[in-house]
C-alpha positions, 0 to 999 in steps of 0.5 A, a space after each residue: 500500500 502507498 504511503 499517507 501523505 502528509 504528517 505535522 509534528 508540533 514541537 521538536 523535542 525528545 518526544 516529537 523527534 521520536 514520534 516523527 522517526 516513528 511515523 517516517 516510513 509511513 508518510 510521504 512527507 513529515 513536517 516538524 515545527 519548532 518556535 525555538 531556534 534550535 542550537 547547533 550543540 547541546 546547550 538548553 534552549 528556551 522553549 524547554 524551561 525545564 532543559 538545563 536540569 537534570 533528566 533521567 533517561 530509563 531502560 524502558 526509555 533507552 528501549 523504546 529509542 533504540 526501537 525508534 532509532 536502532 543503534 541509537 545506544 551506540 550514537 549515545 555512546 561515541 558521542 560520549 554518554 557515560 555508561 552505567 551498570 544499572 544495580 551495580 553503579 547506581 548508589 541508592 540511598 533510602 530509608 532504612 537501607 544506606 545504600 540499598 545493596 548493589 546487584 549488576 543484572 548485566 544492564 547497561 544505561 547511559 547518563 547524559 544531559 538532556 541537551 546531549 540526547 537532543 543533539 544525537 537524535 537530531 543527527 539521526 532526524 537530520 538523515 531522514 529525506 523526508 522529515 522537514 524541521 522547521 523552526 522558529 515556526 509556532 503553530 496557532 490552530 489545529 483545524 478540524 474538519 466537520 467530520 471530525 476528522 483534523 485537516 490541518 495546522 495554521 502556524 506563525 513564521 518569526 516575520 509575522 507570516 502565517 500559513 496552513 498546512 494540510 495533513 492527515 495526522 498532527 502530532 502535539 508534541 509542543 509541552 504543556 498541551 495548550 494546542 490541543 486543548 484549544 482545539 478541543 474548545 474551539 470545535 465546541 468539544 469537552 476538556 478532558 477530566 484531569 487527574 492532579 497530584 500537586 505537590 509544589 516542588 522547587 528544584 535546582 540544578 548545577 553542573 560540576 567538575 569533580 576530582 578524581 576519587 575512589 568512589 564506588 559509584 557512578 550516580 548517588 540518589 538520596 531519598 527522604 523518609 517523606 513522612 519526615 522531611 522532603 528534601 532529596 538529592 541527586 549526583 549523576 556523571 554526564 557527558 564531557 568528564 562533567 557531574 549534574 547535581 540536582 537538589 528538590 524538595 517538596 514545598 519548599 518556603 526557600 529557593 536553592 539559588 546560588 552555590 553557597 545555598 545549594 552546598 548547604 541544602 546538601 549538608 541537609 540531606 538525609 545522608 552527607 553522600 553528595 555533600 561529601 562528593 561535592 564539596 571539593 568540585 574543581 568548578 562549580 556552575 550556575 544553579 538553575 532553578 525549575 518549580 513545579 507545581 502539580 502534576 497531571 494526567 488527562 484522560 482524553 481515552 474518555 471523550 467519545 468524540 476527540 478529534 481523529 487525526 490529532 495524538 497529544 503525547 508527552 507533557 501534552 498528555 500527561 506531566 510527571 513529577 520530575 524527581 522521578 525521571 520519567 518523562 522522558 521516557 514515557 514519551 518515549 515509550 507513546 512514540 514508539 507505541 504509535 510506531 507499533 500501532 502504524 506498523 500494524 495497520 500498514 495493509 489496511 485499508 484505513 491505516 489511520 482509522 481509529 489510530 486515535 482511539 487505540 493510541 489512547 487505550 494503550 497509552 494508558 496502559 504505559 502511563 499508569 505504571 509510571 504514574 502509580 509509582 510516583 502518585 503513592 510516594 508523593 501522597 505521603 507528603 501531608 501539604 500535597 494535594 491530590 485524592 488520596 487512594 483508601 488504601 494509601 497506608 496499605 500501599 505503603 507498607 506492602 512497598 516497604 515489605 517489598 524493599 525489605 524482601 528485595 535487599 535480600 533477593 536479587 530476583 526480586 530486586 530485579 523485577 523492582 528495578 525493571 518496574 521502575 525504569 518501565 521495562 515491565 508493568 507493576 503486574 510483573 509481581 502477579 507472576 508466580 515465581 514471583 509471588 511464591 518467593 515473596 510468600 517465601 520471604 514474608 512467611 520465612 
């Protein structure tokens, strides 16, 4: 069958230049536009205010990436991505277990700034004949035809100039979603119902050098007992023989704004690990601050009457608290869903019927594992507001038995693991070995 014609992503970030590898092979020609002025390196830009600090990217992440652009681990690596043996260089320190023990499950990943992937995949887009980026371009409208059906998105050029793009298929990618909920309200269609978690977190990043050391670890995570205190930390390597460290807490009265300010929020940590690790650094960079307030889910599965040919993904959809570091992964992971879900219809008839709708369905199914896991944590914090599950204290102790369980049991600490970096769904514990050995632990 030929190919469909003509594709528009909005927004050329992590996000929309994996949806638009991911939709590639199935379009005549693929549109991206950018209101940024893209940089030629790997430095933050403007339109990601959150650019500059520091990301996560998951296996479940690198995964879904390679699946876009095979052999992107190795693009990654040459470029100067500093791998990590997931279990084993990852120092991680929470309540009751400084450090939780190491395991190397023979996984590797790779730390980096969030510029730095931008840059490599970018390379790749760049090699596409038929994906345009276009940028300092912000789209206005997304037209939506009678039927229901989008026909196209009006955008503004940096000179004033405006022009419509017809296509058969618009992708949001653009941050935040503002485009599709317009959307939804100028056609006279209902906002979608929203789950939100606010939990008002002020954040701070800066990139260090630090002097050589003996240390066994690659990256630090220093998590609170947040039924006490709601500060954390973070200490990852990254690419340029550099360290990004980033402090949080959960709402904070007093902003992280210069050196002197971050050192000391790191003395306040619950263990001295990163203070210890950075007061020595050898160069110490400008803090960058980010505040976030909520984070959210919006449930566009529920409408009955979305706009077919329009697919939100990322921030646009759903946002996640970032002391996480899931979202670029989940972004990932809808990209290459929509990847997954094109691929299966290519001898249909209709390749784009109802492409909506089961997008929605199986995304999902992808958000909920990352979104619980960082819902019930962040539910423990009396200030956040959000509806609490009745069975929160339940949730609690099943997970504290489960880190219990875990520290002993590398099986089980594996299954954890791929769980948290979205390689396996919560239901991974359902399986029997699983749950004998649990049983096994919590009646031994």
């Amino acid at each position: 069958m030929s190919k469909l014609e003509h594709a528009i992503v909005v927004g050329a970030g992590i996000g929309g230049l994996a949806a638009a590898s991911a939709l590639a092979s199935h379009f005549e020609k693929i549109t991206v536009l950018e209101r940024d002025e893209l940089p030629n390196g790997s430095s933050p830009r403007s339109g990601v205010a959150q650019s500059a600090q520091l990301h996560f990217l998951l296996q479940g992440g690198l995964a879904a990436l390679c699946e876009i652009f095979p052999g992107l681990d190795l693009d990654l690596a040459i470029a100067g991505a500093v791998p990590i043996r997931y279990g084993l260089d990852d120092r991680r320190e929470l309540p009751g277990f400084d450090p939780f023990p190491q395991f190397d499950f023979g996984v590797q990943g790779y730390a980096m700034s969030r510029p730095f992937v931008e840059q490599v995949i970018r390379q790749r887009i760049n090699r596409l004949q038929n994906v345009t980026v276009r940028e300092r371009c912000r789209a206005t409208d997304i037209m939506v035809a009678r039927d229901g059906l989008v026909s196209g998105v009006t955008w503004e050029g940096a000179n004033g100039s405006s022009e419509t793009l017809r296509a058969d298929l618009v992708i949001d990618a653009s941050g935040r979603g503002a485009l599709t909920l317009a959307t939804l309200k100028s056609s006279g269609r209902s906002q979608p119902e929203q789950t939100t978690i606010g939990v008002d977190i002020l954040y701070a990043t800066t990139v260090l050098t630090l002097p050589e050391s003996s240390r066994d670890w690659k990256i630090v995570i220093t998590v609170p007992n947040l039924n006490e205190d709601t500060k954390a930390g973070a200490l990852i390597p990254i690419e340029g023989g550099r360290w990004m460290a980033v402090v949080a807490e959960w709402h904070a009265e007093t902003p992280v704004i210069d050196q002197s300010s971050f050192l000391k929020f790191t003395q306040c940590l619950r263990t001295p690990t990163i203070y210890d690790a950075i007061k020595g650094a050898t160069s110490f960079g400008r803090v960058e601050r980010f505040g976030f307030p909520e984070s959210y889910w919006r449930h566009f599965e529920r409408l009955d009457d979305f706009p077919q040919g329009l697919i939100p993904i990322g921030d646009a959809m759903c946002r996640f608290n970032p002391v996480y570091g899931q979202g670029m992964s989940v972004a990932l992971k809808e990209a290459a869903l929509l990847k997954t879900l094109l691929d299966s219809r290519t001898c249909t008839e209709s390749p784009l019927k109802e492409l909506t709708s089961a997008f929605f369905t199986e995304a999902s199914a992808v958000i909920s594992t990352a979104w619980s896991m960082a819902a019930v944590p962040d539910l423990i914090v009396p200030k956040t507001r959000g509806e609490r599950p009745a069975d929160l204290q339940a949730l609690l102790k099943r997970q504290q038995m489960l880190n219990q369980v875990a520290a002993l049991d590398p099986e089980i600490y594996k299954v954890t693991q791929e769980i948290r970096h979205l390689v396996k769904p919560q239901s991974a514990l359902h399986h029997p070995d699983i749950v004998r050995r649990l049983e096994g632990a919590f009646t031994g």
